[in-house]
C-alpha positions as CSV (number, residue, x, y, z in Angstrom):
1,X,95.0,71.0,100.9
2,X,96.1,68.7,97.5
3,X,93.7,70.2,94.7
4,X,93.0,68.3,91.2
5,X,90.8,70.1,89.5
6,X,89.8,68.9,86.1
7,X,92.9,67.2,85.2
8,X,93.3,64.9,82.6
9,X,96.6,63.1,82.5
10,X,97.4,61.4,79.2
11,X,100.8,58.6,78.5
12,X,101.8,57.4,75.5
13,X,98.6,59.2,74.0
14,X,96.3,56.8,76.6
15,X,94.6,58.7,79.3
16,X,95.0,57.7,83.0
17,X,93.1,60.3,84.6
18,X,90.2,62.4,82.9
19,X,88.9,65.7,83.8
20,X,89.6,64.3,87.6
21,X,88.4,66.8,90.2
22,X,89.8,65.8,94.0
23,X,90.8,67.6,97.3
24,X,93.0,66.0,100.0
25,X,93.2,67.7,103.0
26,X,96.7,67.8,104.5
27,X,97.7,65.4,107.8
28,X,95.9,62.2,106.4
29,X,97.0,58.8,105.7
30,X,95.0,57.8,102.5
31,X,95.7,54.4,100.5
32,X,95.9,54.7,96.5
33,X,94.2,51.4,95.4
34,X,93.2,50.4,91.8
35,X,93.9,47.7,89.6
36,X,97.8,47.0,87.9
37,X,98.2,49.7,84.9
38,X,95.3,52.1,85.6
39,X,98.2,54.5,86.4
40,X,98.7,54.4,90.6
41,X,102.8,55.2,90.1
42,X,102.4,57.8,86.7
43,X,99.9,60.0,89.5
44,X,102.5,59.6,92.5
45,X,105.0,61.0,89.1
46,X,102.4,64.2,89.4
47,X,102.5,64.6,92.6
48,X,106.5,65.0,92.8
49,X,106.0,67.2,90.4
50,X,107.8,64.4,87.7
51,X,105.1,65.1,85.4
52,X,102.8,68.1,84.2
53,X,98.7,67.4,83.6
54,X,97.8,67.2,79.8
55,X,94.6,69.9,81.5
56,X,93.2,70.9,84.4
57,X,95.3,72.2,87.5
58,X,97.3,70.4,90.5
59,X,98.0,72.8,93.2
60,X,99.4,71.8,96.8
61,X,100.9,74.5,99.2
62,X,104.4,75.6,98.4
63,X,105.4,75.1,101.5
64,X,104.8,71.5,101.5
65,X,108.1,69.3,101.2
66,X,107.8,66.1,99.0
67,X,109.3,63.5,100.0
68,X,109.4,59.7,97.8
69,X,112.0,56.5,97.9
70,X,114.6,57.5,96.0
71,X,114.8,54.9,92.7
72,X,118.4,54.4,92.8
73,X,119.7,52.5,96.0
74,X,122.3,54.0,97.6
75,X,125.6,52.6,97.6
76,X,129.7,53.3,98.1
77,X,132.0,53.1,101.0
78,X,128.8,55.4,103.2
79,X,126.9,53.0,105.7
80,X,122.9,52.6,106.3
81,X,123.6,55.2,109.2
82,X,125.4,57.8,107.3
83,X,123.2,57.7,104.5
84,X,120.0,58.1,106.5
85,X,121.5,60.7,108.7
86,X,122.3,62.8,105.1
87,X,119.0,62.4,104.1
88,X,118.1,65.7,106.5
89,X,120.2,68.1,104.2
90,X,119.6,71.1,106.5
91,X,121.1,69.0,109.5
92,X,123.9,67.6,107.8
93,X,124.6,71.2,106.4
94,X,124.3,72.5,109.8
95,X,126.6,70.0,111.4
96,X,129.8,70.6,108.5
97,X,128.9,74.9,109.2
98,X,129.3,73.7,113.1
99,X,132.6,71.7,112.5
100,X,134.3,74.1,110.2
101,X,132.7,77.4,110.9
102,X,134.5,80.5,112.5
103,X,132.1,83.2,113.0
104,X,130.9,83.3,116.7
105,X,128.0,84.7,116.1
106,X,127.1,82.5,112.7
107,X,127.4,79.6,115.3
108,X,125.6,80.7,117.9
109,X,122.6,80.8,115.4
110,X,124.0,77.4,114.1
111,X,123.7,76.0,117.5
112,X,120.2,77.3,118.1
113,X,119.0,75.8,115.0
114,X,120.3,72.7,115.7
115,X,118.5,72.4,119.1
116,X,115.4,73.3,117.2
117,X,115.3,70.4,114.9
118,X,117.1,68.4,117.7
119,X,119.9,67.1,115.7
120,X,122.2,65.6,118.5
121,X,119.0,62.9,118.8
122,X,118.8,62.0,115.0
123,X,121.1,59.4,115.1
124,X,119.0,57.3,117.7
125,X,116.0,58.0,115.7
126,X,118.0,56.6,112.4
127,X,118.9,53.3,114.4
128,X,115.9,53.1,115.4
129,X,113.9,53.3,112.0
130,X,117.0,50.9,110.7
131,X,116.7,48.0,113.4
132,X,112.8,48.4,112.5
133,X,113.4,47.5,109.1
134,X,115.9,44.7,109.8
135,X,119.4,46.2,110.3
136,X,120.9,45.4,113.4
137,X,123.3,47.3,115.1
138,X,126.8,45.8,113.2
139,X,125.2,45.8,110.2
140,X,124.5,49.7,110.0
141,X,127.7,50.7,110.5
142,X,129.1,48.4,107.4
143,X,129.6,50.2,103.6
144,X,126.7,50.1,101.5
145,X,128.1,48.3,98.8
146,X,128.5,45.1,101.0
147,X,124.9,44.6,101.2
148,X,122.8,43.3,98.1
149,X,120.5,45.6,96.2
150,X,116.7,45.1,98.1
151,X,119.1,45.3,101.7
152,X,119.7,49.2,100.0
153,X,116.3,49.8,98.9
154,X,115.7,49.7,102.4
155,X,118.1,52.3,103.3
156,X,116.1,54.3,100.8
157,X,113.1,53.5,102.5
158,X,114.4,54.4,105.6
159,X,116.1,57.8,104.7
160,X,112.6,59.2,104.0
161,X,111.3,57.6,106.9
162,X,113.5,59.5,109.0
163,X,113.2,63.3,107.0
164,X,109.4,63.1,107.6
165,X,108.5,64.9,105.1
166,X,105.3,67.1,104.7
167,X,103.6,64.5,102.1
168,X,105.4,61.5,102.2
169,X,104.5,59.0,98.6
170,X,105.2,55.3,99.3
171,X,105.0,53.3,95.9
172,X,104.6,49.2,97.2
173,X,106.8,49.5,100.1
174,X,107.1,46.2,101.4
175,X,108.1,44.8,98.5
176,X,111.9,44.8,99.7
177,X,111.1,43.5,103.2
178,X,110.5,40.2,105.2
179,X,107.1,39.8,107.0
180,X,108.9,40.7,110.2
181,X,110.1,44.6,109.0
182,X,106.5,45.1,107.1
183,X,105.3,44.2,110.6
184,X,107.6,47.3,111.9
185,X,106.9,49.1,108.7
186,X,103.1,49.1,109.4
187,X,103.0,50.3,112.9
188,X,105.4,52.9,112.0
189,X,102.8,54.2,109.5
190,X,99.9,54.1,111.6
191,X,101.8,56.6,113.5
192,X,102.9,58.5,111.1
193,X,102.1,62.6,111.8
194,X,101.7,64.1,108.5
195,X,100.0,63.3,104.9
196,X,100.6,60.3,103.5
197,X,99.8,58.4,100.4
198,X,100.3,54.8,100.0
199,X,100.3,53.0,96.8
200,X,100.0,49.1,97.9
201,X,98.5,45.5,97.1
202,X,98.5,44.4,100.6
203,X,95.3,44.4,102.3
204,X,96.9,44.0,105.8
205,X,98.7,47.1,105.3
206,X,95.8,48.8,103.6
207,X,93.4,48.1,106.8
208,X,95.8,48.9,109.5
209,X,97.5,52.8,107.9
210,X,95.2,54.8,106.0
211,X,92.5,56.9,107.2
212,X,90.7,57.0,103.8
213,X,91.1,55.1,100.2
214,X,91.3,56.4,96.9
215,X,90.3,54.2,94.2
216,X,92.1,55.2,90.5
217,X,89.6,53.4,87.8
218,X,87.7,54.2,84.9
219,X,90.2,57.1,84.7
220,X,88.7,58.8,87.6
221,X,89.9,58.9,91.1
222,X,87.0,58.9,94.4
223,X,88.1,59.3,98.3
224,X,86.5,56.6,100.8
225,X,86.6,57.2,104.1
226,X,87.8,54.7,106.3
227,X,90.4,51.5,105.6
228,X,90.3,49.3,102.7
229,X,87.5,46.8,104.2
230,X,85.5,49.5,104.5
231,X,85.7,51.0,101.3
232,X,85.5,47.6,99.8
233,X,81.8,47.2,102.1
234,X,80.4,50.9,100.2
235,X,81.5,50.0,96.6
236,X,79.4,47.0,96.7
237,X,76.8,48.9,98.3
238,X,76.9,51.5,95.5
239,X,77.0,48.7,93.0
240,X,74.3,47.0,94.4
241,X,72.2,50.0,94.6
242,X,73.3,50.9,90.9
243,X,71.9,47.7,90.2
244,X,68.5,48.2,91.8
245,X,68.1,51.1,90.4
246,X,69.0,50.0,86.8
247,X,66.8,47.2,87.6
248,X,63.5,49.8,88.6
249,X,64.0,52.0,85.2
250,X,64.3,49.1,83.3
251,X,61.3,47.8,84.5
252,X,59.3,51.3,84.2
253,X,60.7,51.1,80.5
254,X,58.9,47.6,80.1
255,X,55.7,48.4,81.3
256,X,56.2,51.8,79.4
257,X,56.9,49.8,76.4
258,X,54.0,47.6,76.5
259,X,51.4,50.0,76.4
260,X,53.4,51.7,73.3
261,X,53.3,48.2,71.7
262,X,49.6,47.8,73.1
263,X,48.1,50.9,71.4
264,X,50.8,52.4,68.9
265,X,48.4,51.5,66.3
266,X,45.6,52.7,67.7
267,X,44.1,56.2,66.4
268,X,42.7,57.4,69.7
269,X,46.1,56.2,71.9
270,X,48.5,57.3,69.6
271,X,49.2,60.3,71.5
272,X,49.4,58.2,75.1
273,X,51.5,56.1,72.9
274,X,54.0,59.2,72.3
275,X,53.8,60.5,74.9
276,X,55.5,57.3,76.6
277,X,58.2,57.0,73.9
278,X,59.7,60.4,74.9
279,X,58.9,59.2,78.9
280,X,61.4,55.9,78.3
281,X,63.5,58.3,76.3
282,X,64.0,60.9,79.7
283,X,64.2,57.3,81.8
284,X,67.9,57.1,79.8
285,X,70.5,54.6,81.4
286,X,71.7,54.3,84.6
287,X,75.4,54.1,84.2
288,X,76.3,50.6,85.7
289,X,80.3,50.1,86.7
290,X,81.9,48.3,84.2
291,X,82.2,44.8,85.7
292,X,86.0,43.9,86.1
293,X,87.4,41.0,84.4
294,X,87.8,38.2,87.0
295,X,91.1,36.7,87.8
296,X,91.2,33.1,88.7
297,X,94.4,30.5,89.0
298,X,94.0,26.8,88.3
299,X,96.9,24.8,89.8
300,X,97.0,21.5,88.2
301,X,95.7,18.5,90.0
302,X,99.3,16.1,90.6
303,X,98.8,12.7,91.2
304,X,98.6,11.6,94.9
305,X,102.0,10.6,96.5
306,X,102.3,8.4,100.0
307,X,103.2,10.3,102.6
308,X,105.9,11.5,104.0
309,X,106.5,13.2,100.8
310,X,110.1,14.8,102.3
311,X,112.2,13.2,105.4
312,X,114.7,15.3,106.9
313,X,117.3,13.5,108.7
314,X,120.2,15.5,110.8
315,X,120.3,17.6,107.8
316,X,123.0,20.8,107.4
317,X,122.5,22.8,104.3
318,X,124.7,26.3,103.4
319,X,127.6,27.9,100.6
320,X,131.0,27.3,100.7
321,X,131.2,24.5,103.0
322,X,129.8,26.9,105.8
323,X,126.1,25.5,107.4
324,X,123.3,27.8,107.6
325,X,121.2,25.8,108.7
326,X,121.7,22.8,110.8
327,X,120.4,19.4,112.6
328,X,117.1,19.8,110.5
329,X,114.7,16.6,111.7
330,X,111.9,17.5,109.6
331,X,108.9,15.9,108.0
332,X,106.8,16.9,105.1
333,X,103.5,15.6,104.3
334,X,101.3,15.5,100.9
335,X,98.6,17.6,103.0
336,X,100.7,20.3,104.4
337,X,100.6,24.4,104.3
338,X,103.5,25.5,105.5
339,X,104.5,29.1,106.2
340,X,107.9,29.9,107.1
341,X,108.7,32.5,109.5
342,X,112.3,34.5,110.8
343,X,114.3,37.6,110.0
344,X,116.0,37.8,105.9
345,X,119.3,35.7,106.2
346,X,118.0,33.5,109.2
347,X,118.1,30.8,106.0
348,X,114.4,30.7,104.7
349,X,115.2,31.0,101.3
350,X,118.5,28.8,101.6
351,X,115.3,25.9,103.4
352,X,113.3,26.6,100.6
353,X,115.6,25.5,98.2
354,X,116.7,22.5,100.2
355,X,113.3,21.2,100.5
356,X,113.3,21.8,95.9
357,X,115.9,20.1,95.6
358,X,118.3,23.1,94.3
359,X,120.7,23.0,97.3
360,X,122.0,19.5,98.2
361,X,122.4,18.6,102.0
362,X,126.1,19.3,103.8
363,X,125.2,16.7,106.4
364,X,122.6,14.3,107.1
365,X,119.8,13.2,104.2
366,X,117.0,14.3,102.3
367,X,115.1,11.3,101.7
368,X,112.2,12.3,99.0
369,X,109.1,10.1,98.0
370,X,109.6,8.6,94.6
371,X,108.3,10.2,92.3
372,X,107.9,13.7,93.4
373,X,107.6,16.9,91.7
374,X,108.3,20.4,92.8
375,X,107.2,23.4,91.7
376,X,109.8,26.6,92.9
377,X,108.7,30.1,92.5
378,X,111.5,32.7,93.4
379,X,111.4,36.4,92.6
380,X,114.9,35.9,90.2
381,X,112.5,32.9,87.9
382,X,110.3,36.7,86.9
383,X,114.4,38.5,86.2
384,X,114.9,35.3,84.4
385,X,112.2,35.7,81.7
386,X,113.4,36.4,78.1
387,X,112.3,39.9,77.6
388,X,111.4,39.7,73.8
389,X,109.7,36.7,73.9
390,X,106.1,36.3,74.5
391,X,104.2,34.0,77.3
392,X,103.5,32.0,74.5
393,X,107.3,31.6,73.3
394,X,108.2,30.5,76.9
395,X,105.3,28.0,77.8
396,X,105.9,26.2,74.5
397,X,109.9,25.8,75.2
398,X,108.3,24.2,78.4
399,X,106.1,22.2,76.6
400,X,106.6,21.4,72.9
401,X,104.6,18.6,72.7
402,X,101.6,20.5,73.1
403,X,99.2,21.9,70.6
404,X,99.4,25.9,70.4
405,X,95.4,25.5,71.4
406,X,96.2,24.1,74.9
407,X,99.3,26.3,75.3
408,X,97.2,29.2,75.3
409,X,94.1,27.8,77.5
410,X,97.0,27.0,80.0
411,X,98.4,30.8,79.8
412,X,94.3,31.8,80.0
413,X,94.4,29.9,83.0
414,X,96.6,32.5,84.8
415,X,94.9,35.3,83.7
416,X,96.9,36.0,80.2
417,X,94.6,35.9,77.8
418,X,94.8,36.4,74.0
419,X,96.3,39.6,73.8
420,X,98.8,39.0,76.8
421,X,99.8,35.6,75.1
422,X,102.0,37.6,72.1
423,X,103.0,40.0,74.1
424,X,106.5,40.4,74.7
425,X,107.6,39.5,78.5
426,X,109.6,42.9,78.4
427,X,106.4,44.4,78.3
428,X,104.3,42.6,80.4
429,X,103.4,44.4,83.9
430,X,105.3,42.4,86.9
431,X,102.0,40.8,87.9
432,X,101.7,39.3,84.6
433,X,105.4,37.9,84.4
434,X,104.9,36.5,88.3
435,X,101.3,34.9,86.5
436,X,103.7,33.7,83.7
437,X,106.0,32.0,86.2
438,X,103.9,30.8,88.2
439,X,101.9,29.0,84.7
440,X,105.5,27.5,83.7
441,X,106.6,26.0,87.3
442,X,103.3,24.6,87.2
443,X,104.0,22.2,83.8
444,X,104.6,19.4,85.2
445,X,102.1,19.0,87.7
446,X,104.4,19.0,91.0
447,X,102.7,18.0,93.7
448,X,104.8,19.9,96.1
449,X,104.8,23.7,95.8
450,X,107.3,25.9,97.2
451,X,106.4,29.9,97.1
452,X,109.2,32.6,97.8
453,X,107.4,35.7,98.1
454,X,104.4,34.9,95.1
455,X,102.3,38.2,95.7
456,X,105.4,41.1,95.5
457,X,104.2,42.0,91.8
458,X,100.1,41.0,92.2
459,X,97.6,43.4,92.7
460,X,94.7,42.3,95.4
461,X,92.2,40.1,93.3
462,X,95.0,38.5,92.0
463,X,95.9,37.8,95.4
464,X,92.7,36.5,96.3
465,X,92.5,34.5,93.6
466,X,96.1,33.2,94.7
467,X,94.5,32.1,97.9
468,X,91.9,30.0,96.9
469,X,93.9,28.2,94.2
470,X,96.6,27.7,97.4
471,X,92.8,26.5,99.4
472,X,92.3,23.9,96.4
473,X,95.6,22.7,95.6
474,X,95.5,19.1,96.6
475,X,99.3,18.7,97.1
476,X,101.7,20.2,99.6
477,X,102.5,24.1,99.8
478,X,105.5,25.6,101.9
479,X,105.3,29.5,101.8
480,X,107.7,32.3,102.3
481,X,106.1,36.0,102.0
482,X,105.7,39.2,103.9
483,X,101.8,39.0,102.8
484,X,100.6,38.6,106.0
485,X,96.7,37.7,104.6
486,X,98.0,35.0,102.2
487,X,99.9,33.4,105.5
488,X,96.8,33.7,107.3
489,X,94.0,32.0,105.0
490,X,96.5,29.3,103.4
491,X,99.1,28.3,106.5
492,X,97.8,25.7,108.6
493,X,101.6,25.2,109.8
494,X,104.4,27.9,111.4
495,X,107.8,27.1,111.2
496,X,110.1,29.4,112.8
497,X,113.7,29.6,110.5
498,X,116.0,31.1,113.5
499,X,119.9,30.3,114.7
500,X,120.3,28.2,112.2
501,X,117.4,25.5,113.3
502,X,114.0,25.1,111.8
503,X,111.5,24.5,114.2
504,X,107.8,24.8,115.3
505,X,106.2,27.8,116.2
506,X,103.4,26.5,118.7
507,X,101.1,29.6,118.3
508,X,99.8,31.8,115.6
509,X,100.5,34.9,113.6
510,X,98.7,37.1,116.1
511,X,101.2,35.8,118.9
512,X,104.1,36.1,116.6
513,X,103.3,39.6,115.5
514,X,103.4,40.2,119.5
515,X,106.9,38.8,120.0
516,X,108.2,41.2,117.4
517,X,106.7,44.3,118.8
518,X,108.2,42.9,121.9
519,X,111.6,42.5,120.6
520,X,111.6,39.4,121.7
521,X,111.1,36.9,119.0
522,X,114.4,35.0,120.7
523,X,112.0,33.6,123.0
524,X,109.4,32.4,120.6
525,X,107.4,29.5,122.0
526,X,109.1,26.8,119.5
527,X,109.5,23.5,119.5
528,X,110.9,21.0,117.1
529,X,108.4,19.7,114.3
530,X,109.5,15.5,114.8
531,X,108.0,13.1,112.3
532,X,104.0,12.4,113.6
533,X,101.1,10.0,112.7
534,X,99.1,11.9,110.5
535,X,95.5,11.3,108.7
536,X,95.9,9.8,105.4
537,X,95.9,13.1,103.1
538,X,93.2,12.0,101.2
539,X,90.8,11.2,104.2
540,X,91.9,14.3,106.3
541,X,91.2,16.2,102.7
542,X,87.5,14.7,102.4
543,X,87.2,15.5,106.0
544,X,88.3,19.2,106.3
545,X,86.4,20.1,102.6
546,X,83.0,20.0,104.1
547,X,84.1,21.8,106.7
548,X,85.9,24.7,104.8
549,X,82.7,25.0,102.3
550,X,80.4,25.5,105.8
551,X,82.7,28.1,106.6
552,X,82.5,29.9,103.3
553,X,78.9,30.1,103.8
554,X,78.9,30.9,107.5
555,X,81.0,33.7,106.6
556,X,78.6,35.0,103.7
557,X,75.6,34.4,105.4
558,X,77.4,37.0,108.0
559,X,77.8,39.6,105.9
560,X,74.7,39.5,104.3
561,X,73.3,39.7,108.5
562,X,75.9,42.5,109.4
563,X,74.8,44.8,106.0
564,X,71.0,44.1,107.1
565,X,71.9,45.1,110.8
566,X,73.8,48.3,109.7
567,X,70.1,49.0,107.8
568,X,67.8,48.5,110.3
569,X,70.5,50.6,112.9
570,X,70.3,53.0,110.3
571,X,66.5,53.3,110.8
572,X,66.6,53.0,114.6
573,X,68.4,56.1,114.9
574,X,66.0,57.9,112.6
575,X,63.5,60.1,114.6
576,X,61.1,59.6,111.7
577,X,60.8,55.8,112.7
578,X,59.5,57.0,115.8
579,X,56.7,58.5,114.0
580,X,54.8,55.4,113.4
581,X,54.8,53.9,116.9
582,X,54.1,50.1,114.9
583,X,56.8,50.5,112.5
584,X,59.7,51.3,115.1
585,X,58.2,48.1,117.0
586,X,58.5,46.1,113.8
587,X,62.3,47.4,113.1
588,X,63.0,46.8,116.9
589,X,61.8,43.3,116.6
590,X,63.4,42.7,113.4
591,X,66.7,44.0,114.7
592,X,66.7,42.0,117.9
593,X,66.0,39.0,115.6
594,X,68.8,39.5,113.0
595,X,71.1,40.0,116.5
596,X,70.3,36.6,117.9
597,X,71.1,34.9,114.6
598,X,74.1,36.8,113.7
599,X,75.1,35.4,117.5
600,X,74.6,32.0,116.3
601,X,76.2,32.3,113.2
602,X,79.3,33.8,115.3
603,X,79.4,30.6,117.8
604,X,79.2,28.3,114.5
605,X,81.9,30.3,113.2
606,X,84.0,29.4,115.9
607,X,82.7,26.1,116.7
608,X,84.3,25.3,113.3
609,X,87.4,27.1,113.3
610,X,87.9,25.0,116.2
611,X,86.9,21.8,114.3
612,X,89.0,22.9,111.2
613,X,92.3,23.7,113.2
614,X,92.1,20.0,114.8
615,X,92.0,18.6,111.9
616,X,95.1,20.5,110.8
């Protein structure tokens, strides 16, 4: 068992956590949610042991080993194998006593240990965890400093991977990785036999690993049970009941009040009157949740460009006079939503920035639509900022024609308000400097936007708020990201980036998730994405609007059906029902009625998803 009990942990003088009481019990997958800077990281610090409580106790079993991603990447002349194979100290200890050791009876005991933690089948279980996270078989036998720094950072990740240890604290894991190792990365964890606690903005990964959420706000921490949907379902159920109740004692305090304002003046009430002053007084307040600011993203509306907006034409693109990519007959439309798909260094990146205009073509043509503008987003445009300049300082090198007035309604427009304005990018959290990039790439209005992983630094409602700026962008958006959600609700296209070709993945994420588990991605049902008549963009736009908004409100109207079916099921199984032999018909009706629509609502769902994906 992980006790907190009453701690209060204070940085910099601010307090993170406050008189927080919590137990964990051990061989449990939990997800540590909350919003950027309420402190997720600064409590994983406690529990390593990196930090001491201000007050209160923290007290896990000795026994227990802690294990964490190490923060420096590993480097030298060691490869990925060697380095996740040292990672078990006692087995590596055990092996150099084995090698160099004399005493027969030392290594008899040396050799009985090592069939206990069976150490001759660590190495396959390193491979393993490394091809899972994207290193094939070559690659783990090369030096560590040949590979770039987030290719190390995985070594890191997998080195604790492989120890196992007791509680095992994952800060934002995926960050480093392509879609196709968080894939790996996220079965791996639902399988994973001891306690875990996972710090992450990614909802996928948040649904499919832990068995229960924690939620760090207000300086408090609560446990959920169940995966992140579900504890997002019972904190709107406790706010909504908060509400009601709030709602009831306010109105016993206004019929209260009336009959104090009624007959305060009144000799023979005045005690009645009194008496219902100190009632409203013992009413008090229901403590509401503080509502959280919202965060919404306006992408500028471009002007409207003729399609094709980009016409690839037996095009080669790569470094050094050495193709990456080649034969590329591709064609971009104003209306697109593009997600690409394949391994890191298939060439998505190197795409990306043939499509933005920073690479030029080896072979072949790039013919563009007059006129266009792109907007590129790339995780080095955040390492870029100037760290003692403020948002404000940047936007207005960008733009220093404007007034400081629309400057900063253009930051607020990102979610950097007044305070965040002055601040100095140095100190900005990395979800505001990825908000600040994404405001500057977004000055002149392109109407083509090209995202290389935009959600690595933004927490979930920024995330969400992402998506439905992507849903009503009017111009063309070509995605690269591990975010598996974001791919899902904004793609309407797949292209698979793979042996140097891009082409057209003729299936969905679902059947792409399969081919990975299968190994088999080599055999992707692909074919080549050729030039095709298309709707004009602004008809097929006007067309799929109406249908989008019906989905919204199929989806709602679902919800609010599913919380009112959970209700009544509630009541069903209550013997007490069954007391009044007219009320448990009534529920029974009422349930068998909320069924049948809820079926309706379901075959309008998919009648269009159906309509929605033809259009697209």
């Amino acid at each position: 068992m992980i006790t907190l009990d009453g701690v209060t942990l204070r940085i910099a003088g601010r307090a993170l956590l406050e008189n927080v009481t919590l137990q964990l019990p051990e061989n449990q997958r939990y997800g540590l949610v909350g919003r950027n800077g309420t402190g997720k990281s600064t409590l994983l610090k406690l529990l390593l042991r990196q930090l001491e409580a201000d007050q209160g106790s923290f007290e896990m079993p000795s026994r227990l080993i802690v294990g964490a991603v190490a923060q420096e990447a590993p480097g030298g002349a060691m490869t990925p194998l060697q380095a996740v194979l040292a990672a078990d100290r006692e087995r590596a200890a055990l092996m150099h006593e084995r090698e160099h050791g004399t005493d027969p009876v030392r290594l008899a005991e040396v050799e009985a240990r090592l069939l206990d933690i069976a150490a001759d089948a660590a190495p396959a279980k390193a491979a393993k965890i490394l091809n899972g996270l994207g290193f094939a078989e070559p690659d783990q036998h090369r030096p560590l400093a040949s590979f770039s720094g987030g290719w190390r950072m995985r070594v890191a990740l997998a080195a604790v991977l492989f120890l196992e240890p007791d509680l095992l604290l994952l800060d934002e894991p995926t960050n480093h990785l392509d879609l196709e190792a968080a894939i790996w990365l996220t079965d791996h964890l639902k399988r994973y036999p001891r306690t875990l606690i996972l710090v992450s903005h990614d909802r996928e990964l948040l649904n499919a690993v832990p068995q229960a959420i924690i939620h760090l706000g207000q300086r408090d921490l609560k446990l959920y049970k169940g995966n992140y949907d579900a504890f997002e379902k019972k904190r709107a159920e406790q706010a909504e009941l908060l509400q009601k109740q709030a709602d009831k004692v306010a109105a016993q305090k206004a019929h209260l009040q009336a009959f104090v304002d009624r007959f305060r003046y009144k000799a023979s009430k005045a005690r009645q009157a009194q008496s219902r002053l100190k009632m409203i007084e013992r009413l008090g307040e229901v403590a509401l949740r503080p509502p959280e600011p919202e965060v919404i993203f306006n992408l500028p509306e471009p002007t409207a460009l003729p399609p094709p907006m980009i016409t690839l034409n037996d095009a080669a693109v790569g470094y050094d006079e050495q193709p990456i990519l080649q034969r590329l007959d591709l064609r971009l439309d104003p209306d697109d939503r593009i997600a690409l798909l394949g391994a890191n260094g298939n060439g998505k990146s190197t795409f990306a920035k043939l499509l933005a205009g920073r690479l030029q073509p080896m072979a072949g043509e790039v013919v563009r639509a007059r006129d266009l503008r792109v907007g590129f987003f790339a995780q080095h445009q955040i390492e870029d900022l100037a760290p003692p300049d403020s948002a404000l300082d940047h936007l207005r090198r960008a733009r220093p024609e404007a007034r400081e007035q629309q400057l900063r309604a253009e930051l607020a427009r990102f979610g950097l308000g007044p305070e965040k304005c002055e601040t100095p990018a140095g100190q900005l959290s990395g979800g505001e400097k990825a908000r600040l990039a994404l405001c500057l790439l977004c000055v002149p209005a392109p109407q083509l936007l090209i995202l290389d992983e935009p959600t690595n630094h933004l927490d979930i409602d920024s995330r969400q708020a992402l998506v439905q700026a992507l849903n009503d962008f009017p111009g063309a958006v070509v995605l690269v990201s591990h975010d598996i959600q974001l791919l899902e609700m904004t793609a309407e296209q797949l292209w698979l980036v793979k042996d140097g070709h891009v082409r057209r993945f003729e299936g969905d994420l679902q059947d792409y998730r399969k081919l990975l588990r299968q190994g088999d991605a080599v055999s992707a049902p692909v074919t080549k994405a050729p030039p095709t008549p298309r709707l004009d963009p602004v008809e097929r736009r006007q067309r799929l609007a109406p249908l989008r908004q019906q989905l919204r409100e199929v989806e709602k109207d679902l919800e609010r059906l599913e919380r009112q079916k959970a209700k009544l099921a509630g009541l069903m199984g209550d013997a007490a029902t069954f007391a009044d032999a007219g009320k448990a018909a009534a529920t029974a009706q009422e349930l068998a009625l909320i069924e049948a629509k809820i079926a309706r609502l379901e075959q309008r769902w998919l009648e269009l998803g159906d309509e929605i994906e033809a259009l697209a």
